[in-house]
N, C-alpha and C positions, 0 to 999 in steps of 0.2 A: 504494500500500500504506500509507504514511502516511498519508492522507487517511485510511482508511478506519479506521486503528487511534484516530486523533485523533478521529473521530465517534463511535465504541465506547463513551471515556472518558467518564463521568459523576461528576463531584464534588456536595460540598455546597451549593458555592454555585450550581452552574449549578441545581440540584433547584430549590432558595431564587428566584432568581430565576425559573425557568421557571412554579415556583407562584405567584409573584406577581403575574406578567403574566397567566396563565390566571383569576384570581381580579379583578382589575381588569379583565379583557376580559368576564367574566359580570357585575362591582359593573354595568360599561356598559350592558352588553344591559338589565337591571333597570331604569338610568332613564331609559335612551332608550324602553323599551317599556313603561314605568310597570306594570309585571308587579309581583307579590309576587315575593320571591324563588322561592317552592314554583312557583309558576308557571312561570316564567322556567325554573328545571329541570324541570319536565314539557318543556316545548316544546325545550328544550337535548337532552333526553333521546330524545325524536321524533329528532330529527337526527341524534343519536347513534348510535342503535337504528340508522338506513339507511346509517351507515359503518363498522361494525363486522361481524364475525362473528356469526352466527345462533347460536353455543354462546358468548355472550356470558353469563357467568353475573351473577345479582343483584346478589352480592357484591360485584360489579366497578364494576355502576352505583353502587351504595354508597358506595364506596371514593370514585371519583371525587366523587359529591355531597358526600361531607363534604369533600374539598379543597376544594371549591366555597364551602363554608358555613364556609369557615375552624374547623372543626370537626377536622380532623386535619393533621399536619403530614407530607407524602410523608418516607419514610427513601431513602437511596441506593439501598437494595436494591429497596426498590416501585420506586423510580423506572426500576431498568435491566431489571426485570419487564416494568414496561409497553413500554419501550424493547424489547425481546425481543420484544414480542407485537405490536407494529408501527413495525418499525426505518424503513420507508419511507414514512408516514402521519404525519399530525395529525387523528386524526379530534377530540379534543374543541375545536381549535381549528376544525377546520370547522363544526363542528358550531356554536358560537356563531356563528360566519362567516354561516353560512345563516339562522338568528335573527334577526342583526339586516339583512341584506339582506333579510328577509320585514317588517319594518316599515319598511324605508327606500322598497320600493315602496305601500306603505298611503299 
């Protein structure tokens, strides 16, 4: 039961670091795949799109690209939204996961 309420918790700093590692795991995918960035999130996005929900709205892909594009900064509250919407996944960490495993075999 502790385990379970201590994974619940979401602070600012775990947000802070969580965006930073996902933001230097995309800066990677870019120069290991010498992709533009816009690229690099189409093909993040592909990935994306095959581990998410098919009522996946726009907004969402959005949302995320600008975390991406250092363009927004997640609030606690997005953060435990997304955390809500897949408490048992990583899908944007897979999703670059599959990226750069698709040029590591190239």
């Amino acid at each position: 039961m502790v385990a379970a309420a201590a994974r619940r918790y979401i602070d600012l700093i775990g947000v802070n670091l969580w965006q930073t590692g996902v933001r230097s795991l995309f800066r990677y995918y870019i120069n290991r795949s010498e992709l533009t960035q816009d690229e690099a999130w189409a093909a993040v996005r592909v990935e994306l799109s095959k581990r998410v929900a098919a009522d996946t709205e726009e907004w969402e892909y959005q949302q995320i690209r600008a975390v991406l594009y250092e363009e927004v900064n997640l609030t606690v509250e997005s953060a435990r939204e997304m955390y809500d919407r897949f408490p048992d996944s990583t899908p944007l960490l897979d999703a670059i996961r599959a990226c750069l495993q698709s040029i590591e075999k190239s």
